[in-house]
C-alpha positions in Angstrom: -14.0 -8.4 6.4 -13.4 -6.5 3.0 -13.0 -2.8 3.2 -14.4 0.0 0.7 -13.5 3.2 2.3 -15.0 6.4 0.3 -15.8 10.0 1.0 -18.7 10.1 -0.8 -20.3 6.8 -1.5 -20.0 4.4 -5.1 -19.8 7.4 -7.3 -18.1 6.5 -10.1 -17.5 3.4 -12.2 -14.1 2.8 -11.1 -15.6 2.2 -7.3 -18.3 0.3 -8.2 -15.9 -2.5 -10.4 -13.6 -2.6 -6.9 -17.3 -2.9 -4.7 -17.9 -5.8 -7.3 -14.7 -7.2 -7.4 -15.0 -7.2 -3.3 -18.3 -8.7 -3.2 -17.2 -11.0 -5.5 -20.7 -11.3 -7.8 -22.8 -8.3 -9.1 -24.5 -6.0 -7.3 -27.8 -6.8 -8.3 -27.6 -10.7 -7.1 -25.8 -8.9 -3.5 -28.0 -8.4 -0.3 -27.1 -5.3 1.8 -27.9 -3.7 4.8 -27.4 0.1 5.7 -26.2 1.2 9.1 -27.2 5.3 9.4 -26.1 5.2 13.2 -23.6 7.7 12.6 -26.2 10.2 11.6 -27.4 10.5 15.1 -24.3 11.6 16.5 -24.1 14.7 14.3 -25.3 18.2 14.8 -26.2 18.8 11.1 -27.7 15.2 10.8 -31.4 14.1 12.0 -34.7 12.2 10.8 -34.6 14.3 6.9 -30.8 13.1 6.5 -31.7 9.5 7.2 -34.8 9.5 5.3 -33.1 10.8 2.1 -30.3 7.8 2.8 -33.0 5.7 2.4 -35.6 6.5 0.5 -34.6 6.6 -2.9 -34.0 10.4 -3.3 -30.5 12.1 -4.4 -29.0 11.0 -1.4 -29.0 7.2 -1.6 -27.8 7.2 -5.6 -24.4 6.4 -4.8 -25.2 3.6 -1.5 -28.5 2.7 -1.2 -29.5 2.8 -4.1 -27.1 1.1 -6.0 -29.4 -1.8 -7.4 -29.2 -4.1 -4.9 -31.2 -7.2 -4.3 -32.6 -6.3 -1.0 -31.8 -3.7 1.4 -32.5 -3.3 4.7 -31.6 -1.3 8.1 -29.7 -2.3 10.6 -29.7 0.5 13.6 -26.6 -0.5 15.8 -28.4 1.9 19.2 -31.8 -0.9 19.0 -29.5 -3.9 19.0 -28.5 -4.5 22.6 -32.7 -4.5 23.2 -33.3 -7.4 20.5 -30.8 -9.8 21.8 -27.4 -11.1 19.8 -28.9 -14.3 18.7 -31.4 -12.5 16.6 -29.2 -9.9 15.3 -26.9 -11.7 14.4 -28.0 -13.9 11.6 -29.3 -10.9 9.6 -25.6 -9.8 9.8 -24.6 -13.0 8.5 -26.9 -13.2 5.6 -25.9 -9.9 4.6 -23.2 -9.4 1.7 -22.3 -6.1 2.5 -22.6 -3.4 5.1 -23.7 0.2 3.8 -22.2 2.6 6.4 -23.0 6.2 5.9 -21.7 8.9 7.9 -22.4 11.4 10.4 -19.8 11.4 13.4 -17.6 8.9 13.7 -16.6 8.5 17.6 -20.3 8.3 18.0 -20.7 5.6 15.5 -17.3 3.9 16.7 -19.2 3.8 20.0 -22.1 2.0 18.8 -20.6 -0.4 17.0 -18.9 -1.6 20.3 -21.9 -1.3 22.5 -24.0 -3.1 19.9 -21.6 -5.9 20.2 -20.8 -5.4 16.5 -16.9 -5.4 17.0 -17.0 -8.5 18.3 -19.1 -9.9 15.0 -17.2 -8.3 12.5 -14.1 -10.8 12.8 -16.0 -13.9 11.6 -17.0 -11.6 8.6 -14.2 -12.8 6.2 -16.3 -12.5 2.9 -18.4 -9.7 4.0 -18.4 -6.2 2.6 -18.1 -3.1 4.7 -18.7 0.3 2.1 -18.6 3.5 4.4 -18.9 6.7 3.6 -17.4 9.5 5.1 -17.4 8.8 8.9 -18.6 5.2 7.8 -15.1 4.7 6.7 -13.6 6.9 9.6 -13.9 4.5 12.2 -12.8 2.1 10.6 -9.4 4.1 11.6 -7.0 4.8 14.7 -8.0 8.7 14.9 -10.0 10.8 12.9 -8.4 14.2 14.2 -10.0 16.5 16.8 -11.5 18.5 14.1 -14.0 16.1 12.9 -15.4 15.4 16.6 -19.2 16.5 16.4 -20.6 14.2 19.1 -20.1 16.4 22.6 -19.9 12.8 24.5 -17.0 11.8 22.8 -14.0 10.9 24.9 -11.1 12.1 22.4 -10.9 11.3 18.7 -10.0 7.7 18.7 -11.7 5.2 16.5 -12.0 1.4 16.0 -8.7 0.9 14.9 -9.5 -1.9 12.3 -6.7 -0.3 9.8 -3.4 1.5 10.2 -4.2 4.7 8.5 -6.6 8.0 8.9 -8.6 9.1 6.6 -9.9 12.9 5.6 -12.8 12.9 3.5 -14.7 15.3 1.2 -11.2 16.7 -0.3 -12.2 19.7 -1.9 -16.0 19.5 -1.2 -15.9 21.8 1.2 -14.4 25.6 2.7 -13.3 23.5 5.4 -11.7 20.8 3.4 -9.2 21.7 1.5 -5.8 20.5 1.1 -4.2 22.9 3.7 -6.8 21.6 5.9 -5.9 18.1 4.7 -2.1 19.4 5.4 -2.6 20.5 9.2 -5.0 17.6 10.0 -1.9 15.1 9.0 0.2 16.3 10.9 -1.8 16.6 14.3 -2.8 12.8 13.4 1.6 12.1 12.6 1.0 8.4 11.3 -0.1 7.5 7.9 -3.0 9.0 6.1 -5.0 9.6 3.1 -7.3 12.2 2.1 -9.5 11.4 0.0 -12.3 13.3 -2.5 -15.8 12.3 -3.7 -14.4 10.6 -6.6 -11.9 8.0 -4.3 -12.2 5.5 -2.5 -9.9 2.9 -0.3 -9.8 -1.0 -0.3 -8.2 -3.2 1.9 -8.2 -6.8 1.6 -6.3 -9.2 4.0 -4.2 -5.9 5.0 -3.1 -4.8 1.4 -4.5 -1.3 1.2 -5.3 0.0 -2.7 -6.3 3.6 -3.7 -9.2 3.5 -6.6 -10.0 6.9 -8.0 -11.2 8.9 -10.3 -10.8 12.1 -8.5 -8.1 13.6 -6.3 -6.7 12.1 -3.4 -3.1 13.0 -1.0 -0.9 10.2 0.8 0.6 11.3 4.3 3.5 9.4 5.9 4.1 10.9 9.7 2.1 13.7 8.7 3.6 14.6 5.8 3.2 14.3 2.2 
């Protein structure tokens, strides 16, 4: 699976040549499908949130509603009822993965219960774009801080990549860089905090930064 990690979704054309370079053919001629599971794990998330993700408004500019062929949901919490052989094959047929965020232990949990995890391996060519805790759990930890879901065991993620990542640099009171500073160093492996305007490929292990914004690397917690 190709990675496009972001804080804030396609929102600049710097991100959308890397998306198009991932998916390896334009947008347009690309079939997605958005996962908004992580939205039901946060307190400040609910039915409005998931409608504006989808529904054309403000909210989906930069995911959603990027042009794409066809687009359609995939919500990880009705899989198990549907059975993996049906599932499945719209995962398959899918170019890309449209993650959004919300909490990120909550959506790491789903995306094992669904039986997801265990998909996304044969996924070589697909494209997974999260945003915000959609690119979280595709990490180790995401830091105590950003734990919203009261069921959550501790902080830990899916592990898929070697390094944490702090969104929304700057967007924020709660998000600055001294925040960013702090939240390294309680994570102490490498990290990257990242701002609207920035997102994070990784391809067959080779991590890139693309950004048109502002974004911090941490090594053991420090920058």
């Amino acid at each position: 699976m190709k990675l496009l990690l972001t804080s804030g979704g396609v929102t600049n054309p710097s991100i959308r040549a890397a998306l198009v370079e991932l998916l390896g053919r334009p947008v347009e001629d690309s079939h997605a499908l958005v996962i908004p599971t992580a939205q039901w794990g946060h307190p400040m998330c609910g039915p409005g949130s998931v409608r504006g993700l989808l529904a054309g408004g403000p909210d989906s500019q930069y995911l959603a509603g990027l042009g794409w062929a066809s687009v359609g949901v995939l919500e990880l919490t009705a899989l198990p009822t549907i059975g993996v052989e049906r599932w499945t094959a719209w995962v398959r047929q899918a170019d890309v993965l449209l993650v959004d965020g919300g909490d990120a232990t909550y959506l790491a949990h789903w995306v094992r219960e669904s039986g997801l995890a265990d998909v996304l391996p044969s996924l070589p060519d697909t494209v997974w774009v999260g945003v915000s805790a959609g690119s979280m759990v595709m990490t180790p930890r995401i830091g105590s801080s950003f734990v919203a879901w009261s069921s959550a065991p501790d902080d830990r993620t899916l592990g898929v990549v070697d390094f944490s990542v702090f969104p929304h640099l700057d967007a924020f009171p709660q998000n600055t860089l001294g925040h960013a500073e702090r939240w390294a160093a309680d994570i102490g492996g490498p990290a990257y905090a990242i701002d609207e305007q920035t997102a994070i490929t990784v391809v067959d292990g080779t991590v890139e930064v693309v950004s048109e914004g502002r974004w911090v690397a941490f090594a053991d917690g420090r920058r």
